[in-house]
C-alpha positions in Angstrom: 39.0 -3.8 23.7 36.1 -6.0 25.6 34.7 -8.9 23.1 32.3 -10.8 23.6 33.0 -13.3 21.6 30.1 -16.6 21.6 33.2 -18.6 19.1 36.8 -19.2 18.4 38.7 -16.1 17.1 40.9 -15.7 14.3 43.8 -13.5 13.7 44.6 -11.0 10.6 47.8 -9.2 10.4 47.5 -6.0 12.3 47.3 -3.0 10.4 48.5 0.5 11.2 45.3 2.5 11.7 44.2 5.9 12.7 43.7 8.2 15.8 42.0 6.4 19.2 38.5 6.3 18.7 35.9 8.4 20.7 33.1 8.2 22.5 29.7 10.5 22.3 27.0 12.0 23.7 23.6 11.5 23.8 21.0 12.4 21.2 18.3 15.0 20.8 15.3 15.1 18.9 14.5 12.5 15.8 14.0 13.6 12.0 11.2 11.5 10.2 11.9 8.3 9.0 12.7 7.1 5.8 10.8 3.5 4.4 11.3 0.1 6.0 10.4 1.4 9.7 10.2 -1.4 12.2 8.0 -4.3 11.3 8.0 -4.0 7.7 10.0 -6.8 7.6 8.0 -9.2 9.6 4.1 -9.8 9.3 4.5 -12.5 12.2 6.3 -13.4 15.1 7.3 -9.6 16.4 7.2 -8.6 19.5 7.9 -12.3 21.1 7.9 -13.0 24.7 10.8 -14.8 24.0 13.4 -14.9 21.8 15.0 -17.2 20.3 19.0 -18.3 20.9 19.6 -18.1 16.8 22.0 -20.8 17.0 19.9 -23.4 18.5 22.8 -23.9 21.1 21.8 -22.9 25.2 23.9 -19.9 26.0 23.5 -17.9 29.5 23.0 -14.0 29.5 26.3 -12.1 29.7 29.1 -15.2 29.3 32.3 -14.3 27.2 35.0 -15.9 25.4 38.4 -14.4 26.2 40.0 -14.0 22.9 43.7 -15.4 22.4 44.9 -13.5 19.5 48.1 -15.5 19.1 51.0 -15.2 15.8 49.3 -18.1 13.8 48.3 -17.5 10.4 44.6 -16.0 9.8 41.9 -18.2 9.5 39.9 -17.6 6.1 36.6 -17.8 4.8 35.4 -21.5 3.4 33.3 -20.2 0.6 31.8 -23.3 -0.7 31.5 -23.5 -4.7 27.9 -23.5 -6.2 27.6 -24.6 -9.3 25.6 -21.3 -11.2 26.0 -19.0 -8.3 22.5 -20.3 -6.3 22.7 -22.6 -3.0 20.9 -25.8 -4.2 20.4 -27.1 -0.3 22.0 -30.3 -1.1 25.3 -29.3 0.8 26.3 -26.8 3.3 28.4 -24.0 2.8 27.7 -20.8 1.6 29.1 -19.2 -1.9 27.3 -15.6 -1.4 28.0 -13.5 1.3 26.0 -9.9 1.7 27.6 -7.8 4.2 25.7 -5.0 5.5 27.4 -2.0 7.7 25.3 0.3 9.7 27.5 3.3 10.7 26.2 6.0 13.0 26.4 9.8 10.9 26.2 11.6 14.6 28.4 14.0 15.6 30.6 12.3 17.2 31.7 9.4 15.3 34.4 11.0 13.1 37.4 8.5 14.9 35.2 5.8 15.3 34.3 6.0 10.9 38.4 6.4 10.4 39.2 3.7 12.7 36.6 1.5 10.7 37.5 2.1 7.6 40.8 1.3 8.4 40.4 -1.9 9.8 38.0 -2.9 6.8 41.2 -4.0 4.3 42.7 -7.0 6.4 39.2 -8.0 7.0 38.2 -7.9 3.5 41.7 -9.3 2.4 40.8 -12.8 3.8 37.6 -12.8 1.8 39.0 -12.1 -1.6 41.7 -14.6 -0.4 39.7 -17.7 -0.2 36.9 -16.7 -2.9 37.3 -18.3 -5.9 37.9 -16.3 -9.7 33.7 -15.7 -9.5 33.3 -15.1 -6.1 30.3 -13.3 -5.0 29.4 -10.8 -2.4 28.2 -7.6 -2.0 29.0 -4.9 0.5 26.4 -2.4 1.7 27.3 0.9 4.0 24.0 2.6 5.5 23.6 5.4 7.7 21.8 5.8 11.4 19.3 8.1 10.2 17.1 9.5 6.8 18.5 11.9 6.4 20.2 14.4 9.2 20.1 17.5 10.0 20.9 19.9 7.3 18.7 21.8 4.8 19.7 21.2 1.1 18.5 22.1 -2.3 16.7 18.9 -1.7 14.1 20.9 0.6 15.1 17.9 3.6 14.3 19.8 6.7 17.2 20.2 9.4 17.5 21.1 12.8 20.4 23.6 12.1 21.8 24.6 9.1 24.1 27.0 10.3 26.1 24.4 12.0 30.1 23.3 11.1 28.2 20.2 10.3 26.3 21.3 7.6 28.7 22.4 5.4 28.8 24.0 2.2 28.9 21.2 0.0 25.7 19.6 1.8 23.8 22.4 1.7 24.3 23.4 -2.0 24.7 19.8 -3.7 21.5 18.3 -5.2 20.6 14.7 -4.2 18.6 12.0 -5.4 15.6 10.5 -3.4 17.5 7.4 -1.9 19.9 9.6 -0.4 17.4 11.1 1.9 16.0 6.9 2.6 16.5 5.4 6.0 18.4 2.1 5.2 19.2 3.3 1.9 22.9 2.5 0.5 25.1 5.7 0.9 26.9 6.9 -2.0 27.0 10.6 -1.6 28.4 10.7 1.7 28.1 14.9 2.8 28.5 17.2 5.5 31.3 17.6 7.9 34.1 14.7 8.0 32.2 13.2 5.1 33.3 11.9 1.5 31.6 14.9 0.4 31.5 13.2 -3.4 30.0 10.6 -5.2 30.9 7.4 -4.9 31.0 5.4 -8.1 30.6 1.7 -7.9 31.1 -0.7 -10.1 27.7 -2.0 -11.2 26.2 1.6 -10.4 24.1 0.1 -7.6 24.1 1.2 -3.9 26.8 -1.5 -2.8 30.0 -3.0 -3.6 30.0 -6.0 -5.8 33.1 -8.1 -6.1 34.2 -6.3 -9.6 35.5 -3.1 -7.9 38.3 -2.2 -8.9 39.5 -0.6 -5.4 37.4 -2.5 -3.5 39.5 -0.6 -0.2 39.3 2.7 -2.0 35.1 2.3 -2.7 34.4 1.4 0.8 36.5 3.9 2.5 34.4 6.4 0.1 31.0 5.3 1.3 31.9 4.1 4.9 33.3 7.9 5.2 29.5 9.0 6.1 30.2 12.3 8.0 29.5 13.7 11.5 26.0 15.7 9.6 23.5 13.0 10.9 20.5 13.1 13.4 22.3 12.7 17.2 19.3 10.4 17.2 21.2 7.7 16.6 19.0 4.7 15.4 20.8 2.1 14.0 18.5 -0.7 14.3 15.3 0.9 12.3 18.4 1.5 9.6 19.0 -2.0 9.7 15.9 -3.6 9.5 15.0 -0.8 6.5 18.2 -1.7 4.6 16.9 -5.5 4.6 13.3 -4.5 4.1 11.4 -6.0 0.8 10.7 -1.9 0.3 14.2 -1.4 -0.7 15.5 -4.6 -1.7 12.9 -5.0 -4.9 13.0 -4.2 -8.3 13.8 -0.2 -8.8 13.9 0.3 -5.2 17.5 1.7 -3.7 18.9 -1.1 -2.4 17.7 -3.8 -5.4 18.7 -6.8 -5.7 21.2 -6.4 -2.4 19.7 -9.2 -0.3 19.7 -12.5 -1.6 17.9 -15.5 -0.1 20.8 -17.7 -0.5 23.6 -15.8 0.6 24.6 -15.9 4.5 24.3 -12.1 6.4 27.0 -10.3 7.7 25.4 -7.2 9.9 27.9 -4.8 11.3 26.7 -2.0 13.0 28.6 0.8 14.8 27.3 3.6 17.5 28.2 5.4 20.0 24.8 6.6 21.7 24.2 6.1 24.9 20.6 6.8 24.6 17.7 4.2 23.8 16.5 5.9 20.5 15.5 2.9 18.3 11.9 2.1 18.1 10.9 -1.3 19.4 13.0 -4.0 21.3 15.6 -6.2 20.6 13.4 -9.5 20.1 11.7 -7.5 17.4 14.8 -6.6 15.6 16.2 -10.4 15.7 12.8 -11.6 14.4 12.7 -8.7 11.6 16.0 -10.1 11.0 15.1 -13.9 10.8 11.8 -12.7 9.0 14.4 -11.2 5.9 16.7 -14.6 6.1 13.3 -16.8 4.8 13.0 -17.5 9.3 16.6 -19.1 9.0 18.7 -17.5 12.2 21.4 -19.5 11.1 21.9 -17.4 7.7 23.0 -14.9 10.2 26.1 -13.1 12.3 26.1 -9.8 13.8 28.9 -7.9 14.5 28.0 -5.0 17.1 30.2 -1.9 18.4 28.8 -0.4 21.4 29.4 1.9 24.5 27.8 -0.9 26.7 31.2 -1.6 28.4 32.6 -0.5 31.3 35.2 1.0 29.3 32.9 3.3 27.7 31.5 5.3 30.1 28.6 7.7 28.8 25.6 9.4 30.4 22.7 7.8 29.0 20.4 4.9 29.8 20.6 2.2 28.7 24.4 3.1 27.2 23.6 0.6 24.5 22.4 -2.8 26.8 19.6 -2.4 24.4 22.0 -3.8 21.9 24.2 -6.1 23.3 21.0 -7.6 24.2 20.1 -8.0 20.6 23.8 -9.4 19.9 23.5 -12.1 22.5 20.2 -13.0 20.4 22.1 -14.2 18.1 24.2 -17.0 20.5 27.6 -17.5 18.7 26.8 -16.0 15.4 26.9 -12.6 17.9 30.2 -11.0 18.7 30.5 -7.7 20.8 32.7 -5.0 21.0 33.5 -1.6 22.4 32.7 1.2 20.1 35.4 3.5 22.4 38.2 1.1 21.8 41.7 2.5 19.9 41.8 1.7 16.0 44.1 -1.3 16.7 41.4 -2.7 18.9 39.0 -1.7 15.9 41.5 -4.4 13.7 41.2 -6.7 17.0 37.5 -7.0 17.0 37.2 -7.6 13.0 40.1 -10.4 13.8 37.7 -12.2 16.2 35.1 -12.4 14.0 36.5 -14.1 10.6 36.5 -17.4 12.7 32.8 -16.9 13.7 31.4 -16.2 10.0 34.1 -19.0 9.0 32.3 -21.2 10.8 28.7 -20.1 10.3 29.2 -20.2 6.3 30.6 -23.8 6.7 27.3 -24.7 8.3 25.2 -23.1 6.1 22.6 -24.6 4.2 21.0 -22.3 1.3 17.4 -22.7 0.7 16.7 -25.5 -1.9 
């Protein structure tokens, strides 16, 4: 698999996975947007001529790291202790991490879910392995669109009901409002290749908190988000929506998800060829920065994407869009291709402990 990777990798132990991954088609028309569209994070500094490196270090457009994934052991987290569970800004080193995975629901991403899922337990291993007794983090799946493209008890509009997609248990189930939210946790994963059940959390919010029980089991029940979503694939209004102050305060869906002093893991995943997202990359980094209190350093991205030779599709711009956006983020970005095998899934994950290893070392939480 191609990685493009702006810092030193780190290995895992390779795990046995699923079924190559695929690659999909492009989109067709998009459903209405849930809250948190694009700009409701930031109230300044959108749209900038141009955007910042994030790391503060000169990069040039395009340049790689080759990867050297050798037999040493894995390189863990450093997961500083904070005294009370809040960053003081007297030291660096981060003791919160919020992940946030943005998985495209189209039709066809039923390998690419399964090969992600599978590579999700040797990446969360090394986490648990270096946080201490009250380590803290929270883990958030969202989706690539509001809703999708079924018609439910819920009255949500589709574009064809009558699919395979839109199975029986999506189209007779009642939902609740966040369900149908753009950037809204998923815990009712439904339609085709979906969960198709609740997923109980521990904590009963929208994301995983450190006192799941089956913290593999519970993400592989959320992260399991079905082939029933809009083939408008959009996973950067999802993202920004997911970190908006909409759904991140009190009583919203996503409440208390996004903590100020906690670094941010983004990992999003598509395979759309198409340019579907509304806005352009330096607007997503700054909505991004915007969420982090304007530190860019609070930040990695992780991004899986058909732009890679390797991944031939027949849209424009076959996600350059969003390797643009990744190289944003100079070596807090690491790049990957969304068509690789489910090994190369574990390969990418392996690359990037070292990268957010690094980047909570550095941290500094706001004092």
């Amino acid at each position: 698999m191609p990685i493009s990777n702006r810092h030193r990798p780190g290995p895992l132990a390779a795990l046995a996975l699923f079924a190559q991954a695929a690659c999909g088609a492009a989109g067709d028309d998009r459903e209405s947007s849930g809250a948190g569209g694009i700009g409701s994070l930031s109230s300044a500094g959108t749209g900038t001529d141009a955007p910042p490196t994030g790391s503060g270090e000169a990069t040039s457009p395009g340049s790689t790291v080759a990867t050297d994934h050798g037999d040493t052991a894995p390189t863990l987290f450093d997961l500083g202790s904070v005294e009370g569970g809040s960053g003081t800004g007297a030291e660096s080193g981060c003791g919160r991490v919020d992940f946030l995975f943005v998985i495209d629901n189209s039709v066809s991403m039923e390998d690419n879910q399964a090969a992600l899922v599978g590579a999700f337990p040797g990446f969360i291993a090394a986490i648990q392995d270096t946080l201490e007794a009250g380590g803290d983090y929270h883990i958030l799946v969202t989706d690539t669109d509001a809703w999708g493209r079924c018609n439910t008890v819920n009255g949500f509009d589709g574009i064809d009901p009558g699919s395979a997609t839109c199975n029986n248990y999506i189209n007779t189930t009642p939902f609740v409002e966040c369900d149908a939210v753009r950037g809204a946790g998923v815990v009712h994963p439904a339609g085709q290749f979906a969960t198709n059940a609740p997923c109980v959390l521990a904590g009963a919010n929208r994301y995983i908190l450190p006192t799941e029980p089956d913290l593999d089991a519970a993400f592989a029940c959320v992260a399991t988000v079905g082939v029933a979503g809009n083939s408008s694939e959009r996973p950067m209004e999802s993202m920004i929506a997911a970190l908006s102050p909409e759904l991140n305060g009190v009583g919203a869906c996503n409440a208390g998800f996004l903590r100020d002093d906690a670094l941010l893991v983004i990992a999003f995943v598509s395979d759309d060829p198409n340019y579907e997202d509304t806005g352009a990359p330096a607007e997503w980094y700054q909505a991004v920065v915007d969420a982090k209190l304007g530190d860019p350093n609070s930040v990695v991205v992780l991004g899986l994407t058909p732009a890679w030779d390797t991944c031939p599709g027949a849209g424009d711009p076959n996600g350059a869009h969003w390797a643009e956006f990744i190289e944003m983020w100079g070596v807090h970005g690491i790049h990957g291709s969304v068509c690789g095998t489910a090994d190369e899934y574990v390969e990418f994950f392996q690359s990037a402990v070292a990268t957010i290893d690094q980047a909570c070392d550095d941290y500094v939480p706001p004092g």
